[in-house]
N, C-alpha and C positions, 0 to 999 in steps of 0.2 A: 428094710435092712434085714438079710438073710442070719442065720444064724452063724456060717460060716464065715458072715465080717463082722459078726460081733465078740468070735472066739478070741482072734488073739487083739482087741480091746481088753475083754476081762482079763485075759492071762496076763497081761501087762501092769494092768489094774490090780489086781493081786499080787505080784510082784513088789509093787511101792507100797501098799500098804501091812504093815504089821497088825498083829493078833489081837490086840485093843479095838484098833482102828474096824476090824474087820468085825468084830463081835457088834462094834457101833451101827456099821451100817445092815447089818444081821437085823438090829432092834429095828434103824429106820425103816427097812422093808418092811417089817411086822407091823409097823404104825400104818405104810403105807395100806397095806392090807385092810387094816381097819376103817383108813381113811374114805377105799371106795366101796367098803359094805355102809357105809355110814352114809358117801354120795349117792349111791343104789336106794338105801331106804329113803331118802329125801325127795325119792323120784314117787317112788312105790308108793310111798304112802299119798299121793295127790289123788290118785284114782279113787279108792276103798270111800276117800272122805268128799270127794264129788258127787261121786256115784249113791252115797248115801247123804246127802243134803239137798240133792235133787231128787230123788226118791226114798223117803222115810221109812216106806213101807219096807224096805232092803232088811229093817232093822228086827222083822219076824222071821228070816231066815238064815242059817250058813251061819259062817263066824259071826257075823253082825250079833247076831240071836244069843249065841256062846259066848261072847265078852257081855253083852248086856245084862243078862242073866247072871254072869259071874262077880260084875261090878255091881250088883244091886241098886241099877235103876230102876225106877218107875215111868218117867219120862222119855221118851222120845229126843224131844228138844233138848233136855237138858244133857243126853248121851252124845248130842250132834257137838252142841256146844264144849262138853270135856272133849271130846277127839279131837275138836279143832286148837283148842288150849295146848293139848299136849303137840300136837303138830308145832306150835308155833315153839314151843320150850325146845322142843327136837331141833329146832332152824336155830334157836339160839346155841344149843351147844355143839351143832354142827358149825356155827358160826367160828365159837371158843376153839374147837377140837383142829379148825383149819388155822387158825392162826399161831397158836400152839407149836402144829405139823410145821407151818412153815418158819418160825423163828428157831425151829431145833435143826430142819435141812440145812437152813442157811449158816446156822451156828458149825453145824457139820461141813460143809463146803469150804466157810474159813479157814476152821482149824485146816483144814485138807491143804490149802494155800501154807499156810504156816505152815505144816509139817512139810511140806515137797520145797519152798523154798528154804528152810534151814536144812534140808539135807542135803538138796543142793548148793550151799554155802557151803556146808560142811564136808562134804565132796570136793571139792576144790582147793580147801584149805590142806586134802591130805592127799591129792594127786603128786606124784613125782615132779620137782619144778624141771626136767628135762622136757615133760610132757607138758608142762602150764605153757612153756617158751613158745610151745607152738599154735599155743591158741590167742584167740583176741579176746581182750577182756571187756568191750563193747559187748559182743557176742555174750558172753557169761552172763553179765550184769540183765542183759537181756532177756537170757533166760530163766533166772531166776526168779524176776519182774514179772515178765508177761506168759513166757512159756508155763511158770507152776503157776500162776494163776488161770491161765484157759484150762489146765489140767483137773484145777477143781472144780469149773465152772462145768466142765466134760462128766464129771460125777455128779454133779447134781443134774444135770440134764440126765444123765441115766436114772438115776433116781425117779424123777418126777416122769419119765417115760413109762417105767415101771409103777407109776400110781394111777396114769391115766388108763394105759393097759386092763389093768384090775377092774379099774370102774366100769372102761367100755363092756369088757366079759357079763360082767354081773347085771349090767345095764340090758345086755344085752340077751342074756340069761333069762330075766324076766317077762323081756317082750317075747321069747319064744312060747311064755306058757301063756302069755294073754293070748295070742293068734301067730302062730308059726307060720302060716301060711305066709299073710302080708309081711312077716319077719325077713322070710327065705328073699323075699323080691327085693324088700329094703339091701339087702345083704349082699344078692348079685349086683347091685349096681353099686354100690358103695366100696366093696371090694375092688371093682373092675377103675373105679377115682382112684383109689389107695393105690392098688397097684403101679398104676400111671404114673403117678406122683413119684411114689417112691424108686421107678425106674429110672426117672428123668432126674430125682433131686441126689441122689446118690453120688451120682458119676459126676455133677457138675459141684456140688458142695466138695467133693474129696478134691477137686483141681484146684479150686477157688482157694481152700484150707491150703496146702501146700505152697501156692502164690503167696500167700500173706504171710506167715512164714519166714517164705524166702523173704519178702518185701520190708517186714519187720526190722531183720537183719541186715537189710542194707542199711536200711536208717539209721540203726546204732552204726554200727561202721561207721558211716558219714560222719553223722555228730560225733565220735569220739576222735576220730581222724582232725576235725578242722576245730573244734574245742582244746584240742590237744597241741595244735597247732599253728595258734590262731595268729599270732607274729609272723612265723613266717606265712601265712596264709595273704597279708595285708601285705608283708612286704611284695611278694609273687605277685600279686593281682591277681590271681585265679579263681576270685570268687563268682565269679559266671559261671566257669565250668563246675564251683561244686554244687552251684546252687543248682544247675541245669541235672546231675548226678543227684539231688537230694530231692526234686520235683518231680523226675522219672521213677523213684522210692517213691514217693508219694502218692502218686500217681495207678503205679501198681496197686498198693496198699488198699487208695481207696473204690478202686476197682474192685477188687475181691469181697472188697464187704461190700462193696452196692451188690454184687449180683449176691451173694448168701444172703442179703437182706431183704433181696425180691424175691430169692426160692422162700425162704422162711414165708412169703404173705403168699404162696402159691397156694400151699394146702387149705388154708382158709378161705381164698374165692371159691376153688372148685369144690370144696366138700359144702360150702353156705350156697352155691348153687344147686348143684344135688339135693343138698336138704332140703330147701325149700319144695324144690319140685317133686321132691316125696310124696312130702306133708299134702301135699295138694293132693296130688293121687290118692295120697289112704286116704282122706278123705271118701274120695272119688268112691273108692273100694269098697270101706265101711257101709255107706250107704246103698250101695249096689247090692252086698252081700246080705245086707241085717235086714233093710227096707224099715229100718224102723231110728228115729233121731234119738228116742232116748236111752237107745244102746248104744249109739253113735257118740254122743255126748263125753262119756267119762275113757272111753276106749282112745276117741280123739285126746282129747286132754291129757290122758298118758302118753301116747306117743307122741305128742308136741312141744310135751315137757323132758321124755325121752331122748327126741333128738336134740332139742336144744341144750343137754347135757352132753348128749355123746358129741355133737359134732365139733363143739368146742373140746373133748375132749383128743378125741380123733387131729383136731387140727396143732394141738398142743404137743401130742405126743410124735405129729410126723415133723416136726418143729424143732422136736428137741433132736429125733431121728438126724436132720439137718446140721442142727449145731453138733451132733456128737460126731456126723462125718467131717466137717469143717475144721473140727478139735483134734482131729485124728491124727493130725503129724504133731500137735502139741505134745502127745500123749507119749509120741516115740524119741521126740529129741529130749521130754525127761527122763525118761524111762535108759534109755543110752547113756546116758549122763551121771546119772543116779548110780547106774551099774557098770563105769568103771570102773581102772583096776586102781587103786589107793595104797598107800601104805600105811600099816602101822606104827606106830612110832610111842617108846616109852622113855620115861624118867629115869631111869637108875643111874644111882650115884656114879659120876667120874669124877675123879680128883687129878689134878692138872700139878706136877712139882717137877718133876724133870726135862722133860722134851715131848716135843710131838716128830713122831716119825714115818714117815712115809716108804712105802718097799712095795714096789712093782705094781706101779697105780700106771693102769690105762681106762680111759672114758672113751665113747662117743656118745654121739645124741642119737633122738632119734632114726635120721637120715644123714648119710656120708661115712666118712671114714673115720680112723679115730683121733681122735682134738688132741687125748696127751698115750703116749707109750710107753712104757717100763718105765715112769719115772721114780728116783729113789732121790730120798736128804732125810734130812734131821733138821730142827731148828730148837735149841735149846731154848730154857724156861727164861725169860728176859732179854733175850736177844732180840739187837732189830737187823733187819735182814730188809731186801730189796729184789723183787723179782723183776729183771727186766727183757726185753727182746719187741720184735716188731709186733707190731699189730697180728691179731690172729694167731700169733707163734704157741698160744697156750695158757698164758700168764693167767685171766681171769679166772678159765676154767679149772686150772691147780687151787686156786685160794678157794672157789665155790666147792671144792675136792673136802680141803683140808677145814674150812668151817661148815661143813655139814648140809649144805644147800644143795649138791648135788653127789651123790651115789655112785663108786668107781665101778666099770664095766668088770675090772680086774685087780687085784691087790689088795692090802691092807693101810689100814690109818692107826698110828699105836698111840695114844696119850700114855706118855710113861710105858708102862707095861700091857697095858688094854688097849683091843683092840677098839674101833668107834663101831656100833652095831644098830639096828633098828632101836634097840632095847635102852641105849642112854645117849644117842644123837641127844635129846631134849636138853639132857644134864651138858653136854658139852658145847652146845648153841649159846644157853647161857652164859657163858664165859668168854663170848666173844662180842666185842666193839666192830660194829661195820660200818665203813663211811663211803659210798659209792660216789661216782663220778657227777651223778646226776643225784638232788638229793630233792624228793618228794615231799612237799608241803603242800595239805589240806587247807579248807582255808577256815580255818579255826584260830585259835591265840597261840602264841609262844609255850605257853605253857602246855597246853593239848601236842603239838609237836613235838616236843619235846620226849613228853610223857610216852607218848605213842601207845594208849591202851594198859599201859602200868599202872599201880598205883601212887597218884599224887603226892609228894614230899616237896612243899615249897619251898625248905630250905637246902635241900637237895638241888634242887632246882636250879637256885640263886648260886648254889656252890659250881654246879659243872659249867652255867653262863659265864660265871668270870673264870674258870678255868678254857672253856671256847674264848675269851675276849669280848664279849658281845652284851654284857650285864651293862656298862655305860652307856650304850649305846639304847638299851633298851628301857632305861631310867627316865630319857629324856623322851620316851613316849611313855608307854601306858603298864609300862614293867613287862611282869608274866604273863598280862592283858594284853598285851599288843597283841594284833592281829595282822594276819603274813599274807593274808589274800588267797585266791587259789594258786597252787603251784609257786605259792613264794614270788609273789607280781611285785608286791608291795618292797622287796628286801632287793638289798644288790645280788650279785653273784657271789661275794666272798662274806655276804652277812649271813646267805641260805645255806654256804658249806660252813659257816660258825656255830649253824643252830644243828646243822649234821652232827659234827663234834659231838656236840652239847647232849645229843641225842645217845649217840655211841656210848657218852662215859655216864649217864644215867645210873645204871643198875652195875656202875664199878666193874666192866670187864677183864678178866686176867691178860685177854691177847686183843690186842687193836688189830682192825685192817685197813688197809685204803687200797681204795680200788680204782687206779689214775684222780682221785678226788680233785687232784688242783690242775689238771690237763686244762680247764677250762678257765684259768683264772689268768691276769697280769702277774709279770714276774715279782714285782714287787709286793703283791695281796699272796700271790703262794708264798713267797719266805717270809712274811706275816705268820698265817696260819702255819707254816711248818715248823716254824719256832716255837709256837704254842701247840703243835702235835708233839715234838721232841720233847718237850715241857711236861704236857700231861703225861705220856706215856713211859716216862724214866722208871717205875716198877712193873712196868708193863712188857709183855711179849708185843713186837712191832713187827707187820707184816707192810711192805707199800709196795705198790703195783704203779709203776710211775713209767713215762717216756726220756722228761729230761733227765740228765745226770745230775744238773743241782738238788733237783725234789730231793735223792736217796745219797747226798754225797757224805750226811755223817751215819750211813747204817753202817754197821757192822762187817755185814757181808752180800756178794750181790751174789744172785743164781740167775743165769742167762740163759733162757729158753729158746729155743728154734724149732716152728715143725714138728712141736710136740714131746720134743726130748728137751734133758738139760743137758749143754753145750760150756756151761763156762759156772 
C-alpha cells in the first residue's frame, strides 16, 4: 500500500473523528511505539545472554565486564543466573504490557463503532424527510450495523499495522549492526515477496471489498422487502424467485470473503516460505564466513529468533494491509453519510391561539415538478376542516407542509402572527396529533406503543385508551401489557388505528390530523372510529385528509385540491 492510497483513507479518517478521539489515538500510537521498542528488546536481548552462557569467558570483556563490575559481582555464574532472572521478568512484563496494549486498542476500536454508529443515527434523524423519502431504510439500518462497524475494525487494523511496522524497522535495525551484509540479502529477497504480494493483494481485496458491500446491501433489501411483506409474499407465491434473489446475495457475499480470506493467508505462506529458506542460508553463510561454530551459535540464534518475530510480523501487517483495502468502500459510504447535509432545528416557544395560515406555499421533492403551487388558506383555532381531491392532487403534501414534516420550496407558514422557522418547528410539532393511514406497531406492549419513546403516565394511558375506545377491549387481555406483535399481527385493522388515536392524543395535542387513516377500514369500523375522532377532538384544531365524503361530512369546511392548487 503506496502512500498515495493511504492519503485519502486518513483524510477521511480525520474527517469522522473529533479532537478527543484524535488526541486518543495520538496516545495509542505512542503506546504502539513502545510496544515494538519493548518487542525489539525481547529479540535483542536472546543473543548477549546465549552468547554469554555458552561462553563465560565473554564476561572479562565489553559491556559484559561494565555491568559486572558495576553490579558488584563476584561470580560468574551467579551474573549468568541474574541476567537470565531479569530476562524472564522482562517476558513477563512484556507479557502484561501486550495485554494491556490490546485491551485499550480494542477498547478504542469500540468506542470508534459506537461513536460512527450514533452519528450515523443521529444524521438520519436530522436529514430533511424530502431526502429520507428517497432512501431505503434496509439500506440505513445497514449501515449503521455493519458499515460503522467495519469502519472501526478499518482503525484498528490501521493501528496495529502501524505497531508491526515499528517493530519490523527496529528489528530490523538491529540485525543491521549484528552483520549488514547477510542483512542486505535477507532484505532483497524479502522485499521482492513484499512487493509481489502487495501488487497482487491490493487490486483484488479493493474488488472483492466493493462486492461485499454491494452484496451486503442486497441482502437488507431482501430481508426488509419480504419481512415487510410477508402476506402478501404468501399470498403471490413468489417465494422462489426471492429466495433465488436472496441466494444470489448470498452467494456473492460469500464469495468476496472466501477470496479476501485466501488473500489474507497469502502473505503468510509466501513470506514462512522465504523464511525458512533464509534461515537455512544464514546458516549456510555464517559458517562460510566465520569458519568457526561458536560464533555461529548466538548470531544463528538471533536471527532465528529475529525472523521468527519479523515474519509473523511482516505477515500481520500485510494482513491488515488487506483488510484495510477490503474496508475501504466501508470507509466511504460512512464518511458520505456522516457528511450530509442535515438540518438544524430548535425549540423556541410558539404559541398557537388564533389561526394557522398559509400564503404562497409551493414544494417539490427532490425530483419532478412541483407537488403544491401558490397555495394560500387559513384555518382557524378549533376548526375542523377536510382537505379533499384525487389521489396525488396534493393533499398529504400540504398537511406534511402545515405540521412541520416537510419544508416549503416557497412561502410562509404563520401560526397566529409567526412565522414556522428552523428555530421553533420543534415547539410547533409538539402540538400536533398525527394519525396516518398506515399505523406502525413495533412489536412491544400496548403501552410502549403508545408511549412512543415519551415518558410513561399509566394513567394517561388508561385515559386516551378509552378516549381511542380500545381500553375494554384490552381489559380482557393483558391491559397496558398486551402485546401487538410486530406491525400489529396480533390486532385488527380498526383496533391498530384505535391505538393510533390513542397514540396521537398522548401528549394532549392542540390540532389532530388524519392522514386518509380510515381509507382502509369497513364502513361501519370507520364511523366507529370517526365518532370517537369527532369526540376526542371537539377542543381541538381538526385536519382530515379522507377520499369518502362520509369520513369529513360533519367538518366545518372542505378545501379541494387539484394538481397542486386549491380549486374549491
Amino acid at each position: 500500500m503506496n502512500l498515495r492510497m493511504l492519503n485519502p483513507i486518513i483524510g477521511k479518517l480525520r474527517g469522522l473523528l473529533n479532537r478527543k478521539q484524535k488526541l486518543y489515538l495520538i496516545t495509542l500510537f505512542m503506546l504502539t511505539i513502545v510496544l515494538s521498542i519493548v518487542e525489539t528488546a525481547g529479540v535483542s536481548v536472546i543473543m548477549p545472554f546465549i552468547s554469554v552462557a555458552s561462553n563465560p569467558n565473554l564476561i572479562d570483556t565489553g559491556y559484559y565486564k561494565k555491568f559486572f563490575d558495576l553490579l558488584g559481582f563476584v561470580s560468574k555464574t551467579n551474573f549468568i543466573i541474574v541476567f537470565g532472572i531479569t530476562i524472564v521478568c522482562f517476558y513477563i512484563f512484556r507479557a502484561v504490557y501486550n495485554v494491556i496494549y490490546t485491551y485499550i486498542l480494542n477498547l478504542f476500536s469500540l468506542g470508534m463503532f459506537r461513536h460512527f454508529a450514533t452519528t450515523l443515527f443521529k444524521t438520519y434523524l436530522t436529514i430533511p424527510y424530502k431526502v429520507y423519502v428517497q432512501k431505503n431504510s434496509a439500506e440505513l439500518m445497514q449501515i449503521i450495523i455493519n458499515e460503522a462497524g467495519n469502519v472501526s475494525q478499518l482503525l484498528l487494523n490501521m493501528l496495529q499495522m502501524g505497531s508491526e511496522l515499528f517493530t519490523v524497522l527496529l528489528l530490523y535495525s538491529f540485525m543491521v549492526m549484528v552483520n549488514w551484509q547477510m542483512t542486505l540479502v535477507l532484505t532483497a529477497i524479502l522485499v521482492l515477496a513484499v512487493l509481489f504480494i502487495l501488487q497482487y493483494l491490493i487490486r483484488k481485496s479493493k474488488a472483492q471489498g466493493i462486492k461485499r458491500a454491494d452484496a451486503q446491501l442486497n441482502l437488507s433489501h431482501t430481508l426488509g422487502e419480504t419481512f415487510g411483506n410477508f402476506k402478501f409474499v404468501k399470498l403471490k407465491g413468489n417465494e422462489a424467485r426471492i429466495f433465488r434473489v436472496f441466494e444470489e446475495s448470498t452467494r456473492a457475499l460469500s464469495r468476496a470473503q472466501t477470496i479476501s480470506q485466501t488473500l489474507g493467508s497469502l502473505p503468510k505462506n509466501i513470506l514462512e516460505s522465504a523464511g525458512f529458506s533464509l534461515l537455512v542460508a544464514a546458516v549456510v553463510f555464517i559458517l562460510w564466513y566465520y569458519h568457526s561454530a561458536d560464533r555461529v551459535i548466538p548470531i544463528i540464534a538471533m536471527y532465528a529468533l529475529a525472523l521468527y518475530r519479523i515474519l509473523p510480523a511482516l505477515n500481520r501487517m500485510l494482513t491488515n494491509v488487506n483488510q484495510v483495502v477490503y474496508l475501504q468502500r466501508s470507509l466511504d459510504i460512512v464518511y458520505d453519510n456522516i457528511h450530509q447535509a442535515t438540518e438544524h432545528e430548535g425549540a423556541a416557544s410558539l404559541v398557537f391561539k388564533k389561526s394557522i395560515r398559509v400564503e404562497n406555499l409551493s414544494f417539490k421533492y427532490m425530483v419532478g415538478t412541483d407537488v403544491l403551487n401558490n397555495v394560500s388558506l387559513e384555518i382557524r383555532k378549533g376548526e375542523k376542516i377536510a382537505i379533499v381531491g384525487e389521489s396525488g392532487g396534493g393533499k398529504s403534501t400540504l398537511v406534511d407542509l402545515i405540521i412541520g414534516i416537510n419544508k416549503p420550496s416557497s412561502g410562509v407558514i404563520y401560526i397566529d402572527d409567526m412565522a414556522i422557522t428552523n428555530e421553533n418547528i420543534r415547539a410547533w410539532r409538539s402540538k400536533i396529533g398525527y394519525i396516518p393511514q398506515s399505523i406502525y406497531l413495533f412489536d412491544g406492549t400496548v403501552a410502549e406503543n403508545v408511549v412512543f419513546g415519551s415518558e410513561q403516565n399509566d394513567e394517561r394511558l388508561m385515559e386516551v385508551l378509552q378516549m381511542a375506545n380500545i381500553w375494554n377491549f384490552l381489559l380482557q387481555k393483558e391491559g397496558l401489557h398486551t402485546r401487538v406483535g410486530e406491525g400489529g399481527i396480533q390486532l385488527s385493522g380498526g383496533q391498530k388505528q384505535r391505538i393510533g388515536i390513542a397514540r396521537a392524543l398522548y401528549c394532549d395535542p392542540e390540532v389532530l390530523v388524519l392522514d386518509e387513516a380510515t381509507s382502509a377500514l369497513d364502513n361501519d369500523t370507520e364511523s366507529k372510529i370517526m365518532d370517537e375522532i369527532y369526540k376526542v377532538s371537539e377542543n381541538k384544531t381538526l385536519i382530515v385528509i379522507a377520499h369518502r365524503l362520509t369520513t369529513v361530512e360533519r367538518c366545518e369546511r372542505r378545501i379541494a385540491i387539484e394538481n397542486g392548487e386549491i380549486v374549491g
